[in-house]
C-alpha positions in Angstrom: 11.3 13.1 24.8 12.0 9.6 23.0 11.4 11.5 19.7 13.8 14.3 20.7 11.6 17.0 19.0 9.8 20.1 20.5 6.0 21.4 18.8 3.8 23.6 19.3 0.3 24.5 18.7 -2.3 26.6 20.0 -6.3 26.8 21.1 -6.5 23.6 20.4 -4.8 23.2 16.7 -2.5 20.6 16.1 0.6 20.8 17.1 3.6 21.8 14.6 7.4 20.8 15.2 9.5 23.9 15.7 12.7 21.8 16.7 14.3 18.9 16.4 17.5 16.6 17.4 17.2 18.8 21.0 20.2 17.2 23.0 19.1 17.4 26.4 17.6 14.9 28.7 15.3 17.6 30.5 13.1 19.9 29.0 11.7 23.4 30.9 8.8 25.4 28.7 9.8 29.1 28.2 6.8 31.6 27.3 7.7 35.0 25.8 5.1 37.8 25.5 4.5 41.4 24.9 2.5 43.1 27.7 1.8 46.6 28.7 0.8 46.2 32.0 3.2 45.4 34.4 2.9 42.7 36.7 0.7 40.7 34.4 0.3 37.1 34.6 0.4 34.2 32.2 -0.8 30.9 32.6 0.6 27.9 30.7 -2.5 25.3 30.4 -2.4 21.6 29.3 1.2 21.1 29.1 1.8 17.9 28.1 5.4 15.7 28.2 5.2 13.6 25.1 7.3 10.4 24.4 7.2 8.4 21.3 3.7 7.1 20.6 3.6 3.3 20.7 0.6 2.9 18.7 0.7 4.3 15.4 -2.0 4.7 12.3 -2.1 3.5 9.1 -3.0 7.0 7.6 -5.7 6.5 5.4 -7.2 8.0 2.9 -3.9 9.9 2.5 -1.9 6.7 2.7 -2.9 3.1 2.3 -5.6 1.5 4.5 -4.7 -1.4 7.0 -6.0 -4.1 4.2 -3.3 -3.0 1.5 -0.3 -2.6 4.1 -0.7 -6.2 5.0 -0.9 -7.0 1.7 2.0 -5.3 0.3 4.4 -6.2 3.2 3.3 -9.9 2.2 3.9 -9.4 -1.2 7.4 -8.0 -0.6 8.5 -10.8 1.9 8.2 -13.3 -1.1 9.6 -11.4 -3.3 12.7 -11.5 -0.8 12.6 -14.8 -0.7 12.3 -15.1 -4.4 15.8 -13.3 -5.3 17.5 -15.7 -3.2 18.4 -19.1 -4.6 17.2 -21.3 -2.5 13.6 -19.7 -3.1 13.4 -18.4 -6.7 12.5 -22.5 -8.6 9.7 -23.0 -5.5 8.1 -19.5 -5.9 8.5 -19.4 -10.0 6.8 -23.4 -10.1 3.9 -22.1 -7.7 2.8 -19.3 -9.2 2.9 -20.9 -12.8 0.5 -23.4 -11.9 -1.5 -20.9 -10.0 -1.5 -19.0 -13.1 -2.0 -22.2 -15.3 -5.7 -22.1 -13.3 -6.9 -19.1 -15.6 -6.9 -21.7 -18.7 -8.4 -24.2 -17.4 -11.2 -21.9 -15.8 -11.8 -20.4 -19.0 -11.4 -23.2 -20.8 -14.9 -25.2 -18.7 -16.6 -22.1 -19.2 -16.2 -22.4 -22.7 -17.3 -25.5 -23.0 -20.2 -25.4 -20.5 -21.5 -22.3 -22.7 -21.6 -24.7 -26.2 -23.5 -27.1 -24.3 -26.2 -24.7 -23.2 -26.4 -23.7 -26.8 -27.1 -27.2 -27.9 -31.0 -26.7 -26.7 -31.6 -23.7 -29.5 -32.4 -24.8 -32.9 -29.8 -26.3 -35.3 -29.8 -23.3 -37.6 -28.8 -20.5 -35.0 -26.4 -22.7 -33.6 -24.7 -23.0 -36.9 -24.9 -19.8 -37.3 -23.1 -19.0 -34.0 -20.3 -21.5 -34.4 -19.3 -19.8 -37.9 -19.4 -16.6 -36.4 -16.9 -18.0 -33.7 -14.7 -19.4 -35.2 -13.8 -16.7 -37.8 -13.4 -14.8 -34.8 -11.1 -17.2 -33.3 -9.1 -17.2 -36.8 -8.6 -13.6 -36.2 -6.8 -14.5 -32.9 -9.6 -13.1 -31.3 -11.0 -14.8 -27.7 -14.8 -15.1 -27.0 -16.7 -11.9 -26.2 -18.1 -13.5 -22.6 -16.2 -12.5 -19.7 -16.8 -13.1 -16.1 -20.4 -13.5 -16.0 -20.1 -17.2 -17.8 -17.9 -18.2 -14.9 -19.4 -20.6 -12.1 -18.8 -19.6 -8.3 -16.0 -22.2 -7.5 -14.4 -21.0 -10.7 -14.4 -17.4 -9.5 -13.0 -18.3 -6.4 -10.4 -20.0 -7.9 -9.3 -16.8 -10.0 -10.1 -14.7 -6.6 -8.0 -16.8 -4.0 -5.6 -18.5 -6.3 -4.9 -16.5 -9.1 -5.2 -13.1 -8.0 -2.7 -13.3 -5.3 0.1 -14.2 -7.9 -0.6 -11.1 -10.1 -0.4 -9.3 -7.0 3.1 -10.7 -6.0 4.1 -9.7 -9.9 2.5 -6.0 -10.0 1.2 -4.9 -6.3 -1.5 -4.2 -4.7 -1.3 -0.2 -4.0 2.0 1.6 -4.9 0.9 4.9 -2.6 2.4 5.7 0.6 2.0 3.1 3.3 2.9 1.9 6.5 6.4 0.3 6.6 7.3 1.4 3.1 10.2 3.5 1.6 9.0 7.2 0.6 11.3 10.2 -1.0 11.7 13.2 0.7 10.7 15.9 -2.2 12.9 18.6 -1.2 16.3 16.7 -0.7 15.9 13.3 -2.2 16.5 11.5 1.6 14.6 8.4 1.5 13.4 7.3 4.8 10.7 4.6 6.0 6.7 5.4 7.1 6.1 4.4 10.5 2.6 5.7 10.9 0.5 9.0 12.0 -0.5 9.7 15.9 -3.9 10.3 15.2 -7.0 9.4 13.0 -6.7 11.9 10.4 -3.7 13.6 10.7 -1.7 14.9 7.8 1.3 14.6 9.4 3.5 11.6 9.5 6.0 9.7 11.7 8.9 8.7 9.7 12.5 7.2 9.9 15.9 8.4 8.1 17.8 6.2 6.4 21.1 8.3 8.0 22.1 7.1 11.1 23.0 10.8 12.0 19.1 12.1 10.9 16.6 11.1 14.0 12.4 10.6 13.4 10.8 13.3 12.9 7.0 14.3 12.0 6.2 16.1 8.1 3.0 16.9 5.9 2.8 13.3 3.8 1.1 14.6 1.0 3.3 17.8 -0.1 6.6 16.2 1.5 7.0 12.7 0.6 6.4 10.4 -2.3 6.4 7.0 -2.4 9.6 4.9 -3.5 9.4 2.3 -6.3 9.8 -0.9 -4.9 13.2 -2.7 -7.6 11.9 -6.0 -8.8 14.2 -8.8 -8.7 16.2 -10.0 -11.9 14.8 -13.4 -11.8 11.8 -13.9 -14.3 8.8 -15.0 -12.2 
């Protein structure tokens, strides 16, 4: 009644709207049939009043799972903070030393690799520095990747490091819980609130016009998602 929408569905399928904005405060079902026999019957089974559910779905696989909807509303909270003033020095001084971290862990790994070279003989060891640095000439980093880093220094890059390039790029740009998504056919852009039920394809979501009230629609063939505008401050 909340939702002020009226669906339908039958044996058992899912049901689909049929009308909404419905401005009244009570609600009577009407059946219409075709019968040749007069005096028939009809029987209206499991009629349900429906209000607005409370508890609503993430969605997935069609939209983003619980994990990256946390994330991302994280991730856009400081970006909030960062376009105001008061924020931007705090958040721009953090994440450069986070990001500073990716040096120096690369940096220990380099030079924990030259000492385990130091037990093979002297002549492939010189053979291996020449090798290395005409590489590093060319501009050119060292060919080992994250298998020559230690445990604490992957958790640095996993706990501290990561999370800044996540606040700079994202974590998933699909449709999600709480996010801004385009309606396809007429360009409205309106915010996801969720799905009723594990698996749905349907979607609960609300209009940005005041006049426009929630309503359920397909996610995959009726909305996609909106690009979230990066502040102008550099990070």
């Amino acid at each position: 009644m909340e939702a002020r929408t009226i669906s339908f569905g039958k044996n058992g399928e899912e049901p689909k709207l049929a009308f909404e904005d419905v401005d009244a405060a009570e609600l009577y079902p009407c059946v219409m049939f075709y019968s040749s026999n007069p005096g028939e019957k009809v029987k209206i089974c499991d009629m349900q009043m429906r209000g607005t559910p409370r508890d609503l779905l993430p969605g997935d696989p069609i939209c983003s799972p619980v994990a990256a909807v946390l994330a991302e509303a994280t991730i856009q909270l400081i970006r909030i903070l960062h376009r105001t003033d008061r924020w931007t020095y705090c958040i721009n001084k953090k994440m450069m030393e986070r990001l500073h971290k990716i040096k120096i862990c690369i940096k220990e790994s380099g030079q924990k690799l030259k000492k385990s070279r130091s037990v093979q003989s002297r002549e492939e060891n010189e053979m291996r520095e020449e090798k290395e640095s005409k590489e590093e000439e060319k501009g050119k980093h060292t060919r080992h990747g994250l298998a020559d880093l230690s445990e604490p220094q992957l958790r640095t890059l996993c706990i501290e490091v990561w999370p800044v390039l996540a606040v700079i790029g994202g974590v998933d740009a699909g449709l999600r819980v709480g996010g801004r998504c385009v309606h396809k056919q007429t360009g409205r852009h309106a915010t996801l609130l969720g799905v009723v039920k594990e698996g749905s394809t349907s979607a609960k979501v609300q209009w940005d016009e005041a006049e426009i009230t929630i309503r359920y629609d397909l996610l995959s063939y009726t909305f996609s998602h909106c690009l979230w505008t990066v502040s102008n401050h550099v990070f």
